[in-house]
N, CA, C and O of each residue as an XYZ file, in Angstrom:
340
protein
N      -1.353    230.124     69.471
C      -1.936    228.806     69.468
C      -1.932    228.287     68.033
O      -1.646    229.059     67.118
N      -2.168    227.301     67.854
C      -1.672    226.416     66.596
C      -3.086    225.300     66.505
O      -3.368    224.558     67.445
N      -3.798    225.342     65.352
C      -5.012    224.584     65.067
C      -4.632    223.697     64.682
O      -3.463    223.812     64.313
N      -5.259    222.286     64.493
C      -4.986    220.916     63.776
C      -4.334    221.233     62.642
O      -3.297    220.670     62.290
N      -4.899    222.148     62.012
C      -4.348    222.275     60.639
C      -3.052    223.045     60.547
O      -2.352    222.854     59.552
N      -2.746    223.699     61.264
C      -1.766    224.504     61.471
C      -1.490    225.747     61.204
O      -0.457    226.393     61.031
N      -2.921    226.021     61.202
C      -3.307    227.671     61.018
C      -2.781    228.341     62.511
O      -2.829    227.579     63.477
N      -2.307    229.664     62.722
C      -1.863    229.688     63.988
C      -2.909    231.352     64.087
O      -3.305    232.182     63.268
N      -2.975    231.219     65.104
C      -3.898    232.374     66.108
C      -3.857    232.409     67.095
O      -3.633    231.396     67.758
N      -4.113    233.944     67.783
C      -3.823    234.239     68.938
C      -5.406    234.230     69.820
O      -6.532    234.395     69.350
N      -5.011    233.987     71.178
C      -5.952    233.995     72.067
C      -5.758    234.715     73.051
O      -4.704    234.809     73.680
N      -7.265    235.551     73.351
C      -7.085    235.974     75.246
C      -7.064    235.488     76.175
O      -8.141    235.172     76.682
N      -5.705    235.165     76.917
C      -5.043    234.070     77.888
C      -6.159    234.340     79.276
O      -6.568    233.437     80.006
N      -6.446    235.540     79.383
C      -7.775    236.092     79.653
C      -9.048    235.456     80.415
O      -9.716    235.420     81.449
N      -8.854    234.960     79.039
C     -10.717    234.515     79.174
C     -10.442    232.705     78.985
O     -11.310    231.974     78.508
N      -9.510    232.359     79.309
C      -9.781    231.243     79.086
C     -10.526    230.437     80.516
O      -9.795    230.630     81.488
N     -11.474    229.800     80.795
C     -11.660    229.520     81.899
C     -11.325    227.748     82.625
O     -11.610    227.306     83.738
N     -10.504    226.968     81.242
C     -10.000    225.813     81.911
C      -9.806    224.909     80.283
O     -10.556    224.915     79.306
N      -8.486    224.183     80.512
C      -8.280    223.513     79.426
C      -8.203    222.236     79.808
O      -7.714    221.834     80.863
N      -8.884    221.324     78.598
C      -9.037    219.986     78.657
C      -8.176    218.932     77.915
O      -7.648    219.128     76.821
N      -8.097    217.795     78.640
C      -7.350    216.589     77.532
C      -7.903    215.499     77.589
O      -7.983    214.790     78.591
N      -8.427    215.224     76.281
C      -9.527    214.135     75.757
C      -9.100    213.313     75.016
O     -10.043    212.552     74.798
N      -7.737    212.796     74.167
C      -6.379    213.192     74.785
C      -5.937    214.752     73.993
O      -5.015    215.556     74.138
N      -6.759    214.686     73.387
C      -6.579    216.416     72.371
C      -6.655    217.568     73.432
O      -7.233    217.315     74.490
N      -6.135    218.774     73.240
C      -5.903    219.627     73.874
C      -6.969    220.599     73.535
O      -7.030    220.981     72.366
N      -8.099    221.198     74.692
C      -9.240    221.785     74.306
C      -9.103    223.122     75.216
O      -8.952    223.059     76.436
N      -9.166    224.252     74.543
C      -9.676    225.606     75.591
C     -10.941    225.795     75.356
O     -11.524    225.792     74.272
N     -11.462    226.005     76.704
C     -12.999    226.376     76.770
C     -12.462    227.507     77.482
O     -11.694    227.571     78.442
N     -13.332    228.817     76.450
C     -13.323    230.138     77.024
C     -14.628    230.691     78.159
O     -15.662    230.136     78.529
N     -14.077    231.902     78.450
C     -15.732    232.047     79.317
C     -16.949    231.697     78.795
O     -17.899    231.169     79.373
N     -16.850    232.008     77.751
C     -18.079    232.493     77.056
C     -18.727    230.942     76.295
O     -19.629    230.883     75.459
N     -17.875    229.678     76.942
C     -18.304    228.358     75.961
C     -17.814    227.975     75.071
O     -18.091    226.839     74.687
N     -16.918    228.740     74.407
C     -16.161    228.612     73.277
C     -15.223    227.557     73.228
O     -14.498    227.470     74.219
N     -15.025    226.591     72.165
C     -14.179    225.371     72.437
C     -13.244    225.767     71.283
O     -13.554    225.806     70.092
N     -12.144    226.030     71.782
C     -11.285    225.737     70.545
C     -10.032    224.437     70.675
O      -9.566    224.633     71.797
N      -9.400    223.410     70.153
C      -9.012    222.275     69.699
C      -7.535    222.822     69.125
O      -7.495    223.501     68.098
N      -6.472    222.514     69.781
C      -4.981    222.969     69.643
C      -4.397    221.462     69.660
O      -4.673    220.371     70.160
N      -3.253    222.154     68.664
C      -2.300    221.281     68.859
C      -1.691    221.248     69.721
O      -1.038    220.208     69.809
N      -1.503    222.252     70.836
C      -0.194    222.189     71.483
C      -0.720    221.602     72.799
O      -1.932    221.764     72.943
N      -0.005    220.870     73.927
C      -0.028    220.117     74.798
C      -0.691    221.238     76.053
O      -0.723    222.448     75.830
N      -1.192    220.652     77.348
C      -1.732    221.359     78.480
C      -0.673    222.008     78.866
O      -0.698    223.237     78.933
N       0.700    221.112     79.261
C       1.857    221.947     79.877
C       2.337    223.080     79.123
O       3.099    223.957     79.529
N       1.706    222.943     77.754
C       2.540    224.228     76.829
C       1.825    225.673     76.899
O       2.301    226.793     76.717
N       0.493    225.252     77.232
C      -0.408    226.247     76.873
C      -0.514    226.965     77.971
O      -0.977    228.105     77.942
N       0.035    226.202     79.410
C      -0.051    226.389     80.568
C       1.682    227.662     80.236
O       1.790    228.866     80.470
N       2.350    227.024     79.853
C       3.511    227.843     79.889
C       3.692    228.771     79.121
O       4.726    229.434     79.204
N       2.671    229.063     78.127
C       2.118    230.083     77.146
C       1.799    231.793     77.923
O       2.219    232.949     77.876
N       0.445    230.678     78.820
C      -0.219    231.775     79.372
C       0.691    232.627     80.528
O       0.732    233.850     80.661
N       1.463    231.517     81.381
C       2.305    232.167     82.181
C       3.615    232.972     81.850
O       4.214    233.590     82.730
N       4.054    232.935     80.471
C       4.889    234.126     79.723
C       4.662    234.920     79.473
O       5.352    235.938     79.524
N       3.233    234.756     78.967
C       2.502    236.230     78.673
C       2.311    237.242     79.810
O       2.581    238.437     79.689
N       1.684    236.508     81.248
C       1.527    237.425     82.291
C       2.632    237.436     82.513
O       2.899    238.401     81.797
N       3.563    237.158     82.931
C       4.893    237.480     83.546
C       5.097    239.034     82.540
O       5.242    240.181     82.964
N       5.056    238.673     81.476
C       5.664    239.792     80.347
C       4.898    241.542     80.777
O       5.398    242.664     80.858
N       3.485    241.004     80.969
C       2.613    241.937     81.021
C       2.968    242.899     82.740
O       2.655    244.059     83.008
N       3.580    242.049     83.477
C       4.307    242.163     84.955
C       5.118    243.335     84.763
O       5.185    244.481     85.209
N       5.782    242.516     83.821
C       7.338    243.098     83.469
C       7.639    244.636     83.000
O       8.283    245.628     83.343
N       6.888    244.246     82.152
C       6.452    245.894     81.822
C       5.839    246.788     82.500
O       6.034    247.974     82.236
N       4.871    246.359     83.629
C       4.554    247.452     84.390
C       5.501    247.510     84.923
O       5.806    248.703     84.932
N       6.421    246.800     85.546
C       7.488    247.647     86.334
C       8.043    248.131     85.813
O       8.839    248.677     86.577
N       8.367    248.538     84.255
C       9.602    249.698     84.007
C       9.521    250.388     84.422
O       8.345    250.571     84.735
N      10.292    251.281     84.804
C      10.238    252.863     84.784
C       9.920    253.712     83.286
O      10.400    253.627     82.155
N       9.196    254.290     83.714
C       8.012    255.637     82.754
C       9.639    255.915     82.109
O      10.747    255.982     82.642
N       8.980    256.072     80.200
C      10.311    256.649     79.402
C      10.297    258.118     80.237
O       9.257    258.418     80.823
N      11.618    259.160     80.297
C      11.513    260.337     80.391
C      10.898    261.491     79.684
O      11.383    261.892     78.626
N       9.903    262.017     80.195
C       9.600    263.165     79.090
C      10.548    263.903     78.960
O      11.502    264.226     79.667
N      10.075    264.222     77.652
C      11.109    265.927     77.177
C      10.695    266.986     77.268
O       9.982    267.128     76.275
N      10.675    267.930     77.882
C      10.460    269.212     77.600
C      11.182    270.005     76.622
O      12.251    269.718     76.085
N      10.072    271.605     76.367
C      10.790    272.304     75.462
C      12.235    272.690     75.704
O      12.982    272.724     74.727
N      12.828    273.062     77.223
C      13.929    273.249     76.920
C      15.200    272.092     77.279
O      16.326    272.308     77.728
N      14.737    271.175     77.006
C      15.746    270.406     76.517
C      15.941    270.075     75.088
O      16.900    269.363     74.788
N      15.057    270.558     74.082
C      15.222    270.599     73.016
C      15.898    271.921     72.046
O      16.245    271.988     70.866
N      15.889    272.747     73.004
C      16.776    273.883     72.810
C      15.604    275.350     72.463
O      14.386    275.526     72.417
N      16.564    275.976     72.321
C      15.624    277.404     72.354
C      14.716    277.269     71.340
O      14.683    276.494     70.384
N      13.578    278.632     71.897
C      11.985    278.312     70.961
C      11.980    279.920     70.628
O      11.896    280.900     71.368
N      12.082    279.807     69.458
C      12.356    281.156     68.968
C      10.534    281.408     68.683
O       9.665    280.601     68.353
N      10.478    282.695     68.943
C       8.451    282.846     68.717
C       8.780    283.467     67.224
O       9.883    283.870     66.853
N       7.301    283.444     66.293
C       7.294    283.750     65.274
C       6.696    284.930     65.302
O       5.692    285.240     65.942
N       7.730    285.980     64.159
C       6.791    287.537     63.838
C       5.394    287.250     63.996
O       4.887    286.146     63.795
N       4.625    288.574     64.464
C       3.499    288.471     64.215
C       3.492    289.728     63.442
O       4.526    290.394     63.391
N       2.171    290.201     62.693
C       1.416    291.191     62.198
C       0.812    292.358     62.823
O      -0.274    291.947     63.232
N       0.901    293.343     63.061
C       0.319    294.179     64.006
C      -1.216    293.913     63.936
O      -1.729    293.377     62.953
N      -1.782    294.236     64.813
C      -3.494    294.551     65.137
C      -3.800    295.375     63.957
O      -3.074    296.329     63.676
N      -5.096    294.989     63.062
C      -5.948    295.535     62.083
C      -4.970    295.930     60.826
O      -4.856    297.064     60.361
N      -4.323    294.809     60.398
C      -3.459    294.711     58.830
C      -4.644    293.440     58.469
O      -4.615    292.858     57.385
């Protein structure tokens, strides 16, 4: 998101619970919070819906593969010391 001034920060797409146009572009979060963007309703609208899609997206990958030890090749054990040295 992008402030009047053009400081830019991120928001929890989350918690937003409805955005306004007064003709300025306003998010009111759950919690009452007003914050005042530059960017338009349709943008912020198409903001939030990239983000979830993304967050989608990624749950569907498939899990990286683990590695086990022997695919990393043999595990040689280390000398030990006998009992009471």
């Amino acid at each position: 998101m992008t402030r009047l001034t053009g400081q830019q920060f991120a928001i929890n797409p989350d918690l937003v619970e409805r955005i306004e146009c007064t003709p300025d572009t306003i998010l009111v979060l759950m919690d009452g919070t007003r914050y005042l963007v530059a960017e338009t309703m349709p943008e912020v609208v198409a903001m939030v819906q990239e983000y979830r899609a993304g967050v989608i997206a990624r749950a569907l990958q498939p899990p990286a593969p683990v590695v086990t030890r022997t695919e990393l090749g043999s595990v040689v054990p280390l000398p030990t010391r006998p009992q009471g040295e």
